[in-house]
Every structure is written in structure tokens, then in C-alpha cells.
N, C-alpha and C positions, 0 to 999 in steps of 0.2 A: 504493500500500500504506500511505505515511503518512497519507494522509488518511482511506482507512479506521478506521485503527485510534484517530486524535482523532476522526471520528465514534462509533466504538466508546465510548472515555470518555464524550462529553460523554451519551451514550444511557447509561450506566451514571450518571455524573452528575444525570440529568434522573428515572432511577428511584429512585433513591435519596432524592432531598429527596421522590418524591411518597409514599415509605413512611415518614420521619422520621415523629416525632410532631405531635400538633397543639400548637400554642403555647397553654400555660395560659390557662384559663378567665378572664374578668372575674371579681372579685368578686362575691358574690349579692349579690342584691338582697333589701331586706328585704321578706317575705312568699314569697318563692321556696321552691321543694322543693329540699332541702339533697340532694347526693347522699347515696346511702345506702352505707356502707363494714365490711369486713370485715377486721380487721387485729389482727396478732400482740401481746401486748402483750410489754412488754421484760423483765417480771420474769421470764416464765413459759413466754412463747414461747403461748400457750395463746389462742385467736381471742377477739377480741371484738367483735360486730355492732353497728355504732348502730342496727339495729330493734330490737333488744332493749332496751339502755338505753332508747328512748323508748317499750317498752311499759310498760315499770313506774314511770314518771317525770311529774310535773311540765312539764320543761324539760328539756335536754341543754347544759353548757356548753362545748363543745370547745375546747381552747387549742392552739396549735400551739406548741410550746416548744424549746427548744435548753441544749445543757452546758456549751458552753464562750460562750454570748454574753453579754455583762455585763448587758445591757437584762434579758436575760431571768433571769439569774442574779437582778439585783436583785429581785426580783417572786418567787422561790421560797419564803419565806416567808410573803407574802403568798397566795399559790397555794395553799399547805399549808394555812392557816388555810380559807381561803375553801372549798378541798375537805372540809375535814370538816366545817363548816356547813350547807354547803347541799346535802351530802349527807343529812344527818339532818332535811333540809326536803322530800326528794323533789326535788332538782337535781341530780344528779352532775356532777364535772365528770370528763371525758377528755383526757388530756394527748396532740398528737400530733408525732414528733419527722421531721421530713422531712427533715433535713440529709444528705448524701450522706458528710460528715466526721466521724460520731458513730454509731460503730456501734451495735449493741441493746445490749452489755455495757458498753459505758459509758453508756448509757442507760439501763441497768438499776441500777450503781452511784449514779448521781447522783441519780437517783428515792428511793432507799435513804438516801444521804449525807440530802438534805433534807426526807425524812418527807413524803414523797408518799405520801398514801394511796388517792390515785385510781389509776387506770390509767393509765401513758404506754404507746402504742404508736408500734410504729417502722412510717414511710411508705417503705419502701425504696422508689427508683426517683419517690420526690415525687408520685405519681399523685394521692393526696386531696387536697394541696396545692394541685395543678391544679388540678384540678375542685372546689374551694371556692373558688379564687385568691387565697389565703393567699401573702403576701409576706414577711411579719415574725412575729420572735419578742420576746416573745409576740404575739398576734393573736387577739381569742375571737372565737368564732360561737355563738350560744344557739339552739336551735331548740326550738320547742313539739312537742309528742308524736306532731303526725303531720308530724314533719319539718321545718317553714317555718321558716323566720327569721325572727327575733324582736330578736337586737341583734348587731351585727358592730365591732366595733372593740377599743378599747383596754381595759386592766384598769382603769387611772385614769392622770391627769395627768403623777404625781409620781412617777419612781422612783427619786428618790434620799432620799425621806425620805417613809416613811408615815405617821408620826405629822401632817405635810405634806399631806396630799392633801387636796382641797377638792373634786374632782369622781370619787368613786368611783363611777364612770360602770359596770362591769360588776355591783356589788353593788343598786347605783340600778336596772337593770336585772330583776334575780334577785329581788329585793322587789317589784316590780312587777306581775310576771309571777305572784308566790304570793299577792296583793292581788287577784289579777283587774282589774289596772289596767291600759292600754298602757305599755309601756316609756318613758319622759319624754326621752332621747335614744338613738335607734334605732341611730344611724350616728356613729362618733365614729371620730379618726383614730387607727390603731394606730401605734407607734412603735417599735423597735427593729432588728435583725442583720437584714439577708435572709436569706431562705433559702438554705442554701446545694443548690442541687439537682444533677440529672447532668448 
């Protein structure tokens, strides 16, 4: 009878990890189809599609951002700037927050607090996260209108002092891209918080 019933577990055991999830995606590659996502934003609660954003777009710049991580915290200013620029270029960017530790409403205040006027959406459950293989905040992904990727890495070098930055590798990017130029570096390392996921 005991040995049934440790067969029993270890058969519940063996079913169990074959339904767990799969283990986040690699990172894209640059020229890959970006998945395509549908998610709540935090102001509003109200959906918003990235086929949308890339039908009326230029580029798409997706950030994956965080409230309470310093990296990313440093860069919100810069973030704010950079979104209403390249906004009124035909860029939007999209902020997405996958932490499991920062609900929508504080992800809605702190958007608020620092004059985000892009969209943050909350990735409850970190699924885009995944399937982008987004690690760090911040982290952009820029994809051209029908999806691909175009530049994946960092905002720039420097985040404890912008007037400091020597390689503003995301803006280097974004000018590029409205030049009809290639992107001059495609893949640059992100830096900061992991994510925090489930």
C-alpha cells in the first residue's frame, strides 16, 4: 500500500512539471517577429494592442520598466523626455511593467508621479516578458511597423548622470530608423533590476 501511494506522488509529481510553464523565451533576435501583445494599461485599465500602435507608427519603442528599481527609476526622466519626442516623430514608446511586486495602482501612480505620457501596461503573470525574454529594467525593444526588430538593448550607458552619457544608444537608434538609415548598434547590453516574475 506504501509503495502505491509514493508511486501515486511521484505520477502526480511527473504530471505536474509536464503542465508547469515553459521557461522564458531567449531574447529576439534582431530582424525576428516580435510577438504581438494585448494588455491592460495601468492608468485606465483600458487594452492596448501592439498591432495597433504599429499600424499608425514609424517604429514601436517598448521599455519594460519597474517603481520601485533604482536603475530604472534613474532613467524616468529620461523616459518622459524621450516619450514625448518621439512621439511627435511617429515613435511611440510603450512602457511594460512585469514585476509580480508592483501592482497596476502603483503602477499607475508612479507613471503619474513622473509625467509619463506614454502608456505603461501591467504584464501580470510576466507572459510578454517571456516571450520577448526581457530580463531587466529598463530593457527597450524597437520594432518597425510590421513587427521585427530593429534594436534590443539598453537606453544608454550612463544612468547616473545624463548630462554624462556618451552613447545614447536607444535615441542613436530612433534617428536612425526616421533617416531610413540601419540602426548603427543593433544589440547593446541592457542593465539594471531583474524582473521580478511569479
Amino acid at each position: 500500500m506504501k509503495r502505491l501511494s509514493v508511486l501515486a506522488a511521484v505520477a502526480v509529481l511527473f504530471a505536474t512539471s509536464l503542465a508547469a510553464p515553459a521557461a522564458r523565451a531567449a531574447a529576439l533576435k534582431i530582424g525576428a517577429p516580435a510577438p504581438d501583445f494585448t494588455l491592460p494599461a495601468a492608468s485606465d485599465g483600458k487594452a492596448v494592442a501592439l498591432k495597433d500602435l504599429l499600424a499608425k507608427s514609424k517604429a514601436v519603442a517598448v521599455v519594460f520598466v519597474a517603481t520601485k528599481c533604482p536603475v530604472s527609476n534613474a532613467y524616468n526622466t529620461r523616459m518622459a523626455a524621450l516619450g514625448r519626442e518621439y512621439a511627435a516623430k511617429g515613435i511611440p514608446l510603450v512602457g511594460i511593467n512585469s514585476n509580480k511586486t508592483e501592482p497596476a495602482t502603483e503602477v499607475k501612480e508612479h507613471a503619474e508621479k513622473h509625467g509619463f505620457t506614454f502608456p505603461v501596461l501591467k504584464d501580470d503573470g510576466n507572459r510578454i516578458a517571456d516571450a520577448y525574454g526581457a530580463t531587466r529594467t529598463p530593457e527597450v525593444f524597437v520594432l518597425d511597423p510590421k513587427g521585427n526588430l530593429l534594436y534590443h538593448g539598453r537606453i544608454d550607458e550612463n544612468q547616473d548622470d545624463p548630462q554624462g552619457v556618451k552613447s545614447p544608444d536607444l535615441r542613436n537608434a530612433l534617428d536612425a530608423i526616421l533617416s531610413g538609415r540601419p540602426v548603427p548598434a543593433a544589440e547593446t547590453k541592457a542593465f539594471g533590476c531583474t524582473i521580478k516574475r511569479v
